[in-house]
DSSP file (Angstrom, degrees, kcal/mol; ACC not computed):
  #  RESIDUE AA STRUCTURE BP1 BP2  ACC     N-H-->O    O-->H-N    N-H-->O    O-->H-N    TCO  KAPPA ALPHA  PHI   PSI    X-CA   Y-CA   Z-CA
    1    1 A X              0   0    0      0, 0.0     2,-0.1     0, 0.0     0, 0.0   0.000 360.0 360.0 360.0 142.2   12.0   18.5   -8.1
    2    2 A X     >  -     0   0    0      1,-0.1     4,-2.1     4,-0.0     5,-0.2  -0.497 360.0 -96.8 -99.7 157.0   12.2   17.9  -11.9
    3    3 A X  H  > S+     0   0    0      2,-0.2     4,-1.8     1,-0.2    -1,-0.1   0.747 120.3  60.6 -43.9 -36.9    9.3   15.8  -13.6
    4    4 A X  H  > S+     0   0    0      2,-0.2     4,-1.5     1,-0.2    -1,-0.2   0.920 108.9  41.9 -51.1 -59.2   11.4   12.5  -13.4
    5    5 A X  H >4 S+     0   0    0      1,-0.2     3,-2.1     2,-0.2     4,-0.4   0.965 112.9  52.1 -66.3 -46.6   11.5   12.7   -9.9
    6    6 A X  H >X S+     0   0    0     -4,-2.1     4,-2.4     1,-0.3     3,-0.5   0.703 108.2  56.1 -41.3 -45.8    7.8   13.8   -9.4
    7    7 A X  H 3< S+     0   0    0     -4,-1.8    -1,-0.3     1,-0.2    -2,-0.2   0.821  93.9  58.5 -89.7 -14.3    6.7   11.1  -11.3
    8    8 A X  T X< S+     0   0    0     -3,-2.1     3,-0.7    -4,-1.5    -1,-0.2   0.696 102.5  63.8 -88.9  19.9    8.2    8.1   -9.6
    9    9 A X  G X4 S+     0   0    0     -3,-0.5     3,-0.9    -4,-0.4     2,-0.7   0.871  83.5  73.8 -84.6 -33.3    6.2    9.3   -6.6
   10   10 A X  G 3<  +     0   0    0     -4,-2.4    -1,-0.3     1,-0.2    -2,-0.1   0.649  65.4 103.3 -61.8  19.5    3.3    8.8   -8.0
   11   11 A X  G <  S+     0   0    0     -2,-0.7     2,-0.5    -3,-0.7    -1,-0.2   0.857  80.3  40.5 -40.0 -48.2    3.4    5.2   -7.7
   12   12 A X  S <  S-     0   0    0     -3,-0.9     2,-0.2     2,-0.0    -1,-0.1  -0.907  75.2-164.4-115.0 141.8    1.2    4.6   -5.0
   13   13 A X    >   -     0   0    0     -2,-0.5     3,-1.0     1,-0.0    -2,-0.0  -0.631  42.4 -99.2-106.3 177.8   -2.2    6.8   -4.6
   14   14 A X  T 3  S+     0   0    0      1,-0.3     3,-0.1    -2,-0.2    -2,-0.0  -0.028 116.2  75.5 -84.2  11.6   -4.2    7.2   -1.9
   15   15 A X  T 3  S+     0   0    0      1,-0.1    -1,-0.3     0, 0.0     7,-0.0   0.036  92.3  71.4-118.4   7.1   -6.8    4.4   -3.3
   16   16 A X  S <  S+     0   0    0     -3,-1.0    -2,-0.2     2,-0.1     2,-0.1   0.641  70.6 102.1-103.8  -4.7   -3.9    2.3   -2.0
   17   17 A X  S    S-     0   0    0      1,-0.1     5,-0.1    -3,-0.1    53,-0.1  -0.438  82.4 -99.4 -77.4 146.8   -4.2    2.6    1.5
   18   18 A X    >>  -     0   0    0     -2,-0.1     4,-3.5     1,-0.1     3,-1.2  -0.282  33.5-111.7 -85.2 160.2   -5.7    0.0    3.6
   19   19 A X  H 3> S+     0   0    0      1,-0.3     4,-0.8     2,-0.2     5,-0.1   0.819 120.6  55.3 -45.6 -59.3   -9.6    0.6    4.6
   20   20 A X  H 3> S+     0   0    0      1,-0.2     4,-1.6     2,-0.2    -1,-0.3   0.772 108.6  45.1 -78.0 -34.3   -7.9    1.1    8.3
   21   21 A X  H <> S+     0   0    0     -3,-1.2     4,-2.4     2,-0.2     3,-0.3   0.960 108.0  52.0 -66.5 -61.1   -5.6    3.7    7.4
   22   22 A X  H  X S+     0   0    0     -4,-3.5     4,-1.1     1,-0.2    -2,-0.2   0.642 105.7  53.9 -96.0  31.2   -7.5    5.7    5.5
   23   23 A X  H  X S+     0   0    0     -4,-0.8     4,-2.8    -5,-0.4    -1,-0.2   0.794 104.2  56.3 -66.8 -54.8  -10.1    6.0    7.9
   24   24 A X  H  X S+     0   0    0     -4,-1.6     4,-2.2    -3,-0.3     5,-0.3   0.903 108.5  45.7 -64.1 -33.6   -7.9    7.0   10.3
   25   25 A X  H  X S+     0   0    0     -4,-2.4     4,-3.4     2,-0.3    -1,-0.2   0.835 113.0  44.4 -88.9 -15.3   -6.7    9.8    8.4
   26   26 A X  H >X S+     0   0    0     -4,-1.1     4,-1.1    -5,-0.2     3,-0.9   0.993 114.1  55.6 -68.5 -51.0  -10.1   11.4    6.9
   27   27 A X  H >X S+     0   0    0     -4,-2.8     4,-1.2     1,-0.3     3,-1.0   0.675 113.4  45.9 -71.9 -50.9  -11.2   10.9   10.7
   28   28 A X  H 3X S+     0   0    0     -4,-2.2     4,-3.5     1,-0.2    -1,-0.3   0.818 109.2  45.0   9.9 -73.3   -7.9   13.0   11.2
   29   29 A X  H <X S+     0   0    0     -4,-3.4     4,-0.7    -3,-0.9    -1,-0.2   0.798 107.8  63.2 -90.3   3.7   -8.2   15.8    8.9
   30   30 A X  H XX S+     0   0    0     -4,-1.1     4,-1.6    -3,-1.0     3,-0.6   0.953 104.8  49.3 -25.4 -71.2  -12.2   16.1   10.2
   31   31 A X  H 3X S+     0   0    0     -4,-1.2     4,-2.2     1,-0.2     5,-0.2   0.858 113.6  47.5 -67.5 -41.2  -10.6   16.9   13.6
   32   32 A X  H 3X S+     0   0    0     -4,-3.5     4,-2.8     2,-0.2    -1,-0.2   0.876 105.7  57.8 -48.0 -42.7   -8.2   19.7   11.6
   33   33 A X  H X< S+     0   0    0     -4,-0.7     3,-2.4    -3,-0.6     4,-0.3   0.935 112.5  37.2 -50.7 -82.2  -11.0   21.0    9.8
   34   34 A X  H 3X S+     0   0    0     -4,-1.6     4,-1.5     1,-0.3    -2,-0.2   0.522 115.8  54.1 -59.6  -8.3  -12.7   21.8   13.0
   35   35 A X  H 3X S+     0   0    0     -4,-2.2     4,-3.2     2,-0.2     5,-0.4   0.966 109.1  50.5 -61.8 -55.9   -9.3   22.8   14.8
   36   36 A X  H <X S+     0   0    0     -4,-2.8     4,-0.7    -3,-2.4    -2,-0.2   0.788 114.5  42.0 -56.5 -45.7   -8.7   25.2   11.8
   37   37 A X  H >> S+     0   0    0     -4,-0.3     3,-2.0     2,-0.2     4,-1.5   0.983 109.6  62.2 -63.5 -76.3  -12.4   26.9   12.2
   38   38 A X  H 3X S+     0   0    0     -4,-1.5     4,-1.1     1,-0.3     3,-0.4   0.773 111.8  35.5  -7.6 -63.5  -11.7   26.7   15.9
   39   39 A X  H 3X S+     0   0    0     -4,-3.2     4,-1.9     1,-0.3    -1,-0.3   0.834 105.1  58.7 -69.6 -21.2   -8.7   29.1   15.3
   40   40 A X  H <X S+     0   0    0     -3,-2.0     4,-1.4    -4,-0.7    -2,-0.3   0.698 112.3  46.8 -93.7 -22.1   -9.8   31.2   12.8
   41   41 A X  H  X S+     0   0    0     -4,-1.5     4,-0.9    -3,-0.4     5,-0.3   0.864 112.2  58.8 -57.0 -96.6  -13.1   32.1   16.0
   42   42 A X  H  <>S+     0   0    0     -4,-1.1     5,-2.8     1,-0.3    -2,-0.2   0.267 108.3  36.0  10.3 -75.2  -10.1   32.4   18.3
   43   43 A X  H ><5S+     0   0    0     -4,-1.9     3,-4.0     1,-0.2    -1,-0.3   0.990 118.6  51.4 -60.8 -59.7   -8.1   35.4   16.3
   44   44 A X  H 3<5S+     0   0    0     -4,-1.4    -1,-0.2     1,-0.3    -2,-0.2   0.891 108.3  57.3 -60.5 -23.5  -11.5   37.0   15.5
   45   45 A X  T 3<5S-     0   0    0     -4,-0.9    -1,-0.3    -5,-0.1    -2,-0.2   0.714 109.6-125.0 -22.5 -47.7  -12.1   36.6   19.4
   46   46 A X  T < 5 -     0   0    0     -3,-4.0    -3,-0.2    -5,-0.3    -2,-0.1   0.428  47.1-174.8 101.0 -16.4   -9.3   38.5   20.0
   47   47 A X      < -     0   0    0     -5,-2.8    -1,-0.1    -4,-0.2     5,-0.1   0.054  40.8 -85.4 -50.4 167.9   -8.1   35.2   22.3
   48   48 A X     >  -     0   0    0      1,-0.1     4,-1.2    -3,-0.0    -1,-0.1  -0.151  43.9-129.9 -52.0 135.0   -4.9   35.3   24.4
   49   49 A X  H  > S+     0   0    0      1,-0.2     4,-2.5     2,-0.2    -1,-0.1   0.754 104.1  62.8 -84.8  -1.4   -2.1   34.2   21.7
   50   50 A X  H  > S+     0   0    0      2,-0.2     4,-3.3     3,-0.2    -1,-0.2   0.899 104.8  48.8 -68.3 -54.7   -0.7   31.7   23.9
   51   51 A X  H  4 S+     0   0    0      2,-0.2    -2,-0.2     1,-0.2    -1,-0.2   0.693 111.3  45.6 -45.8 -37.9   -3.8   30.1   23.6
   52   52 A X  H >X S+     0   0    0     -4,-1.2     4,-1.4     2,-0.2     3,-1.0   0.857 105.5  56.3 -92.5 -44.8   -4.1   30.3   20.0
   53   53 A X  H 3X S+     0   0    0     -4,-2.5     4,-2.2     1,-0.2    -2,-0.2   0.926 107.3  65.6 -58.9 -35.6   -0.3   29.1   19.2
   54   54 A X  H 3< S+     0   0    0     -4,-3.3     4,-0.3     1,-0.2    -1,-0.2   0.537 106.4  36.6 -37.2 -18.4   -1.9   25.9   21.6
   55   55 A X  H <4 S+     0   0    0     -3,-1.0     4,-0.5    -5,-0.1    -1,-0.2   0.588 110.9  57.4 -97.2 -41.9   -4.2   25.1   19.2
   56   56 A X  H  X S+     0   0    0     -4,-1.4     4,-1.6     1,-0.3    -2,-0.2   0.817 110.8  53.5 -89.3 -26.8   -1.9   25.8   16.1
   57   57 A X  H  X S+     0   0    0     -4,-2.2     4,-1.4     1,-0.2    -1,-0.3   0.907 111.1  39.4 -58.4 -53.4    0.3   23.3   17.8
   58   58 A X  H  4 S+     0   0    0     -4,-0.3    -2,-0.2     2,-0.2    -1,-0.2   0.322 111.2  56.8 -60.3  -5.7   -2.0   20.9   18.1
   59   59 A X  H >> S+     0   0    0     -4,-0.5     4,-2.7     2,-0.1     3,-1.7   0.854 107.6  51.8 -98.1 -47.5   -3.3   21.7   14.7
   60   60 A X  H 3X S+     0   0    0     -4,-1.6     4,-3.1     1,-0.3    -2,-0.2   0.930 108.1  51.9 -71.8 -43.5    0.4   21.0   13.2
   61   61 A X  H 3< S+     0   0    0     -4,-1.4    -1,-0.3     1,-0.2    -2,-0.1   0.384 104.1  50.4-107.0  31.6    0.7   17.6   14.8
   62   62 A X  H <> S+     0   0    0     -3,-1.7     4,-1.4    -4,-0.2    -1,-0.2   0.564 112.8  55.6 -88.1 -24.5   -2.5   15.9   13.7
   63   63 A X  H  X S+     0   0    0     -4,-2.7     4,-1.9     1,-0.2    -2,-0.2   0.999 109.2  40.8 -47.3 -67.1   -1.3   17.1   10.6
   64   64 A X  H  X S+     0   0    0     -4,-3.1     4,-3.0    -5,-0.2    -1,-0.2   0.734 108.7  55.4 -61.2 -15.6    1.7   15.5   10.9
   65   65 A X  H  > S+     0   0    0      2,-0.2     4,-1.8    -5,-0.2     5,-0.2   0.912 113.6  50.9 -73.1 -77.8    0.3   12.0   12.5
   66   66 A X  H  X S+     0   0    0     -4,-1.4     4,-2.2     1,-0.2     3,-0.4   0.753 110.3  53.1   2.0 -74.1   -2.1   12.2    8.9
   67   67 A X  H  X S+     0   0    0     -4,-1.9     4,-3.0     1,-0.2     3,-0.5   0.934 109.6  41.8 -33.5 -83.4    1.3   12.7    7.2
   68   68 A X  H  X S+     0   0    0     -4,-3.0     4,-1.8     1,-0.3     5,-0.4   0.605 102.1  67.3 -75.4   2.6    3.2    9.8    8.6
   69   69 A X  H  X S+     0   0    0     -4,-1.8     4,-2.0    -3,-0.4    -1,-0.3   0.988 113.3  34.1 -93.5 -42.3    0.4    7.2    8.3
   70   70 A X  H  X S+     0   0    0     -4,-2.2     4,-3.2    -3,-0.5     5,-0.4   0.785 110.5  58.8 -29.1 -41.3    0.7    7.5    4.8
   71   71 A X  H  X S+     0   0    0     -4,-3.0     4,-1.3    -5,-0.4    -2,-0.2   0.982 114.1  42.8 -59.3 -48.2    4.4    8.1    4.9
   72   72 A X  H  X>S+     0   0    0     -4,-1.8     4,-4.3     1,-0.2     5,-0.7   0.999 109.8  59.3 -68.0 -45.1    4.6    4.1    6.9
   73   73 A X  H  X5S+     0   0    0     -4,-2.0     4,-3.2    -5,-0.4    -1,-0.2   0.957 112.6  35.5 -51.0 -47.4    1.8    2.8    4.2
   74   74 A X  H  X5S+     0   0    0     -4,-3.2     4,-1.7     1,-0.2     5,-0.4   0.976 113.7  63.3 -67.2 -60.5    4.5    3.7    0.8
   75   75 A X  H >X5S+     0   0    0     -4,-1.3     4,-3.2    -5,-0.4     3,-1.2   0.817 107.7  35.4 -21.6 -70.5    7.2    2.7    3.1
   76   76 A X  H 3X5S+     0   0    0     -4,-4.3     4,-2.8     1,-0.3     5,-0.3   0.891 116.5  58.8 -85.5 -11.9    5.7   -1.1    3.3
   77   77 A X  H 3X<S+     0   0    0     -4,-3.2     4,-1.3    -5,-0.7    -1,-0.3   0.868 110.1  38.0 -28.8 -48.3    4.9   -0.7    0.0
   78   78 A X  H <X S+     0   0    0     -4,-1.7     4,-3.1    -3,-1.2     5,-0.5   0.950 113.4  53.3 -84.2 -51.8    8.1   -0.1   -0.9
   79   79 A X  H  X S+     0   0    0     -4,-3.2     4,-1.5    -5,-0.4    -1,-0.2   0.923 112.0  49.6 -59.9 -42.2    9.9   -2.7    1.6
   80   80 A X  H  X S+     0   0    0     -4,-2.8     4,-0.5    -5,-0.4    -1,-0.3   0.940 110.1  52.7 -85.3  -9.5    7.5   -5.4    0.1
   81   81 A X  H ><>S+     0   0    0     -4,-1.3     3,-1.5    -5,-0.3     5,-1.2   0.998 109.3  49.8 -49.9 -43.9    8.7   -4.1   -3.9
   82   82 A X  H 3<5S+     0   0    0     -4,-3.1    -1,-0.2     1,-0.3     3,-0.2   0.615 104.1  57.5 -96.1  -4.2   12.3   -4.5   -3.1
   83   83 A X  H 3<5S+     0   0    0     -4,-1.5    -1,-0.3    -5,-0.5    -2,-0.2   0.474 103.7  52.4-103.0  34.0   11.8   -8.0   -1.7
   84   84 A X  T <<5S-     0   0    0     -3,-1.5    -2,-0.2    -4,-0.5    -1,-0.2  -0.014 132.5 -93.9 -97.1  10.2   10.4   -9.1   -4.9
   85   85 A X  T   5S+     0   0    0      1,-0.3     2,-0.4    -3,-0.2    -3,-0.2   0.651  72.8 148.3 115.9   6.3   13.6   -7.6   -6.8
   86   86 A X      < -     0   0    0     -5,-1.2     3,-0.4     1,-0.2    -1,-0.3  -0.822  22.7-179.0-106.5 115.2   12.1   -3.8   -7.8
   87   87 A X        +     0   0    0     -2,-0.4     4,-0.2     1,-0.2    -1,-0.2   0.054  69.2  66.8 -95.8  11.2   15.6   -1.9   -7.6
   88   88 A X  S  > S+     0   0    0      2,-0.1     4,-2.3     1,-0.1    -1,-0.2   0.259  81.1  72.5-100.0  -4.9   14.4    1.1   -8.4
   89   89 A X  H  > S+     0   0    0     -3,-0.4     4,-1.6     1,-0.2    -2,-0.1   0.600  83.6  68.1-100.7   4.3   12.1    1.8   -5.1
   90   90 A X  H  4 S+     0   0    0      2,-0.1    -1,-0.2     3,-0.1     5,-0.1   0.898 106.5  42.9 -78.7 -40.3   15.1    2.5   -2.7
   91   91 A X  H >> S+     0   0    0     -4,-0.2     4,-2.9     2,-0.2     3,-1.1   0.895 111.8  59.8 -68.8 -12.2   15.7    5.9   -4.9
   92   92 A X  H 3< S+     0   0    0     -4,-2.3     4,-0.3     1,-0.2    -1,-0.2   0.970 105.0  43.7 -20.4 -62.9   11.9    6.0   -4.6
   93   93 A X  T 3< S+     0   0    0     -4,-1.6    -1,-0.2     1,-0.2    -2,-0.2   0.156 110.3  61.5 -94.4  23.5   12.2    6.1   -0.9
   94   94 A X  T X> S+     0   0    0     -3,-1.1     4,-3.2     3,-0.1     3,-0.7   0.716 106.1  42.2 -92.3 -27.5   14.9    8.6   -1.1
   95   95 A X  H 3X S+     0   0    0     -4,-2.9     4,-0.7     1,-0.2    -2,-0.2   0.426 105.7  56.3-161.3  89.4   13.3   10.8   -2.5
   96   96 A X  H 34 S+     0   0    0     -4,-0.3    -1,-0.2     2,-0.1    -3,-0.1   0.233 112.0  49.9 -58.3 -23.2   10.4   10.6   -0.8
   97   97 A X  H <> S+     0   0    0     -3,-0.7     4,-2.0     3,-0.2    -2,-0.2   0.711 106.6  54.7 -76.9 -54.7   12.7   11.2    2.4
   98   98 A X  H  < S+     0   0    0     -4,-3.2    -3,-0.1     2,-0.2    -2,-0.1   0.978 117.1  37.1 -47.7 -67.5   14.5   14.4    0.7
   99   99 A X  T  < S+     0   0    0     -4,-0.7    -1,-0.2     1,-0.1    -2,-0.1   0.625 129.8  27.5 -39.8 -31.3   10.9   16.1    0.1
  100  100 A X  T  4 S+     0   0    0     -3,-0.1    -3,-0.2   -29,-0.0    -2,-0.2   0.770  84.2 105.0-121.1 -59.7    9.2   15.0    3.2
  101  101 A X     <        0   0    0     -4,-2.0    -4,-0.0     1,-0.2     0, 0.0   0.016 360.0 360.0 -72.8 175.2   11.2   14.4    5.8
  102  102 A X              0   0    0      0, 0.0    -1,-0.2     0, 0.0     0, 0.0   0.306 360.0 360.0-113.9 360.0   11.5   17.1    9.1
């Protein structure tokens, strides 16, 4: 992604999220941490790897719930810019879409 693009993500920071959001998401990547320690016992354990890709699973989609509660907060960010007229935030939110989305 060239500098141009890079910079009109930074619009919104993480000091923009509401008090409920980002609660949920440190409380989130808490639970990751200790999933992440959790694995890293596991392997030196030796555990069954079925067991351990169970975890890694679980590990990837609290990541990704993290992910998209931020992804919805720039999202109604965006949705309330462009009903006050800001014609620039739908290529915002594409790409924010290109980068991001799975």
């Amino acid at each position: 992604m060239n500098d141009r693009a890079s910079d009109r993500l930074r619009i919104m920071n993480t000091t923009d999220l509401s008090e409920e959001s980002l609660e949920s998401i440190l409380k989130r990547l808490r639970r990751i941490e200790g999933q992440v320690r959790g694995l890293q016992k596991m392997i030196e354990a030796g555990r069954p790897c079925e067991e351990v890709l169970t975890q890694m699973s679980a590990t990837k989609k609290a990541m990704e719930a993290a992910s998209n509660t931020i992804l919805r907060e720039f999202l109604t960010l965006c949705a309330t810019d462009i009903a006050r007229g800001d014609t620039k935030k739908p290529e915002q939110i594409a790409v924010l879409l290109r980068k991001f989305a799975s």
